[in-house]
N, C-alpha and C positions, 0 to 999 in steps of 0.2 A: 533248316540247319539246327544244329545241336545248342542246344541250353548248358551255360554253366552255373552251376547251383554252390556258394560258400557261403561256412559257416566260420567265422573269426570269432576263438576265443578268447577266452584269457592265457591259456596256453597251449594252442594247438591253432591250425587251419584247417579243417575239413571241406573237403571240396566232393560233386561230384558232375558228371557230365550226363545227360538225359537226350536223349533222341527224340524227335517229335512224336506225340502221341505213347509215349512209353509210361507204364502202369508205373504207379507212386512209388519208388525205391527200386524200379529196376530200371539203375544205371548202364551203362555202357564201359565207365571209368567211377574209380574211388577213392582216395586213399586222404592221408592224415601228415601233416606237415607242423613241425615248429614254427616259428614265427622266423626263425635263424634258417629255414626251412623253404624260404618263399620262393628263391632263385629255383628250384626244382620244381615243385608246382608249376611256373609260370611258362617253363619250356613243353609242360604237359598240355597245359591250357592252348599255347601253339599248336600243336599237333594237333588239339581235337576235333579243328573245324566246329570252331562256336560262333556263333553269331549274337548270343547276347547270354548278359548274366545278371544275377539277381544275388544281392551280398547283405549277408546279416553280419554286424560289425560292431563285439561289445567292447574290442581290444584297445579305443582309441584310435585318436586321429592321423598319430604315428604310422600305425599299422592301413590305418584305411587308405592313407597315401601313397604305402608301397605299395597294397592290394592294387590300388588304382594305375601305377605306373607300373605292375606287372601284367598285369589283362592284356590280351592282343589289341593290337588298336582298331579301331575303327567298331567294335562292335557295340551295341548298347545295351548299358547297364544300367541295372536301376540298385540304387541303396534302399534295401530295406526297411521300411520303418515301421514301429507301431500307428495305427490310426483308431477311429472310431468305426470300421468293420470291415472287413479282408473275405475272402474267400469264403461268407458265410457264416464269421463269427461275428458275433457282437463282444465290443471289447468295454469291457462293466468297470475299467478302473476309472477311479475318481477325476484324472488326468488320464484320459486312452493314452497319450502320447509320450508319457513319462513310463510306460511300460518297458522292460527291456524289448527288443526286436525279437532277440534270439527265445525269450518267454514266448511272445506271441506267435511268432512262429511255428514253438514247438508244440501249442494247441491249437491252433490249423492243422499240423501235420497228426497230433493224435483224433482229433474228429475226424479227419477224415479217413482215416484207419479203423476209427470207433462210433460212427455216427448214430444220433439216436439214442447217444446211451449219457446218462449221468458218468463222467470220467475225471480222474485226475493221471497230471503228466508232471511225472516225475523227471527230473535231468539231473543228472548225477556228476558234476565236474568238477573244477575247483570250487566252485557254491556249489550247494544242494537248491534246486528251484523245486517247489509243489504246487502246482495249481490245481484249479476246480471248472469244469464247464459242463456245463449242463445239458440237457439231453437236446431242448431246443436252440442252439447255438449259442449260450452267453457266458462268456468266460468272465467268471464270480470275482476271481484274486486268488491270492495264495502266501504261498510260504518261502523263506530264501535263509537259509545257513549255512555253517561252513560246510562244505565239501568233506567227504571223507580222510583223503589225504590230511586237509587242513586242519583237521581235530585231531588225527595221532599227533601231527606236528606241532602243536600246541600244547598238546601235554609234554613231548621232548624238549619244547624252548624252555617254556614255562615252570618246569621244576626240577628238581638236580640229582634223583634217581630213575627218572622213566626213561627209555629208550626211545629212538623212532623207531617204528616198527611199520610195517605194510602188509596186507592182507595175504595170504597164498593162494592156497588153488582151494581147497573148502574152507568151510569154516569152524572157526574152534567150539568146544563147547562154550555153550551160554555160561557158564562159570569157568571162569580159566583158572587152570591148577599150576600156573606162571606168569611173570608178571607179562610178556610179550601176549600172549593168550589171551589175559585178562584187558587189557588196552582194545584188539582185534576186534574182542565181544562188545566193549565197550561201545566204541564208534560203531560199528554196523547196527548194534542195537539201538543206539541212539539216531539213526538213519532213518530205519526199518521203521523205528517208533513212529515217526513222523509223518512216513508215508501211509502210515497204518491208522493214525488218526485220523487223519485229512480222507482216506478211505469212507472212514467209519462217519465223521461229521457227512459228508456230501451224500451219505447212501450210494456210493459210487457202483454200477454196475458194470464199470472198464476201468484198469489201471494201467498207463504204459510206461514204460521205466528204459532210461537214453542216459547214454553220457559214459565216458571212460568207466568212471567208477559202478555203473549198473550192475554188472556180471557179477560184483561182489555181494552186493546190498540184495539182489534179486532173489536171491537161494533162500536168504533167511528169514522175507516176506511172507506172514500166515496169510495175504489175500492175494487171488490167484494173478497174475499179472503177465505183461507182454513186454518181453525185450526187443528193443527196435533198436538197431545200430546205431542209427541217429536221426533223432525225432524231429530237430530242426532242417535238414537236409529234404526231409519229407513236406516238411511246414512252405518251406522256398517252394517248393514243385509244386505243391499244391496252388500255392497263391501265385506265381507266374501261370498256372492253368487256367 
């Protein structure tokens, strides 16, 4: 029977459905839900003929509850958690279990996309997550700031001439010749930087880059990198395998 694979965010639900024996991200079903959102997912999750689900759940107990009273019944699920080693990695935080889920996760899901290789996994959502693992499976630590969104919008709370602004479809010049421009470059550069250091500290020979905001941040990266829809959804699949 089919596997349900969710990722609960801070603002989204990603979900997807996995057939037995089906290769890492190739789903059957996929899609991305609000939290306002869940009643439609839940009528999807009936139809798919799942027998069991595996749920990363950084949104709260609120949400984990509806998650849990939306699921079909009778199938089993297991909640997600950090431990001291999953599917092959070794988990180096000081506390394994104070790690977020959706972190851990999303470095299962990038080893094994990248195995063998010094890598960092980037997730790009309302936080920015950077981690590091290593070539023989030990995931180092990393980095966590605000999300891209959340830096333009911080400079709009925060002071009394900047706008909000949101990225388009490229990106502006590195010097913007307006003040919207100039915010755009601001944030992705201060992204871009981050994931560019973490790069460069680790000797990384893999970078994968997930999360709503990826598509923006990706383009303006000087190291070569892989966009994966979603690194966590891979991370689940892997560790139910």
């Amino acid at each position: 029977m089919n596997l349900l694979l969710i990722d609960a965010g801070n603002t989204r639900i990603k979900w997807a459905v996995a057939a037995p024996g089906a290769a890492l991200g190739a789903w059957t079903l996929f899609d991305a839900v609000s939290h306002a959102g869940l009643d439609v997912a839940a009528d999807a999750w009936r139809r798919a003929g799942v027998a069991r689900a595996i749920v990363s759940n950084v949104a709260g107990a609120a949400v984990r509850e509806r998650i849990a009273q939306a699921l079909p019944r009778g199938i089993a699920v297991e909640w997600f958690a950090s431990s001291a080693e999953r599917a092959g990695l070794r988990n180096g935080y000081r506390n394994p279990v104070q790690l977020g889920c959706d972190r851990f996760a999303a470095a299962i899901g990038a080893r094994a996309l990248a195995p063998g290789q010094d890598l960092i996994a980037a997730t790009c959502g309302t936080a920015t997550t950077i981690d590091a693992v290593t070539r023989d499976g030990r995931f180092v630590g990393g980095m966590i700031l605000p999300g891209l969104a959340l830096m333009a919008g911080s400079l709009a709370r925060n002071t009394a001439q900047l706008p909000q602004v949101t990225p388009g479809s490229a990106p502006p010049p590195l010097f913007g010749d307006n003040t919207d421009d100039a915010i755009v470059s601001g944030v992705l550069s201060a992204q871009a930087g981050a994931i560019e250091r973490a790069c460069a500290a680790h000797a990384a020979t893999a970078c994968i880059v997930s999360g709503g905001a990826a598509p923006y941040i990706a383009p303006v990266l000087k190291f070569p990198c892989r966009l994966v829809d979603n690194i966590v959804l891979v991370g689940l699949h892997a560790a139910a395998a």
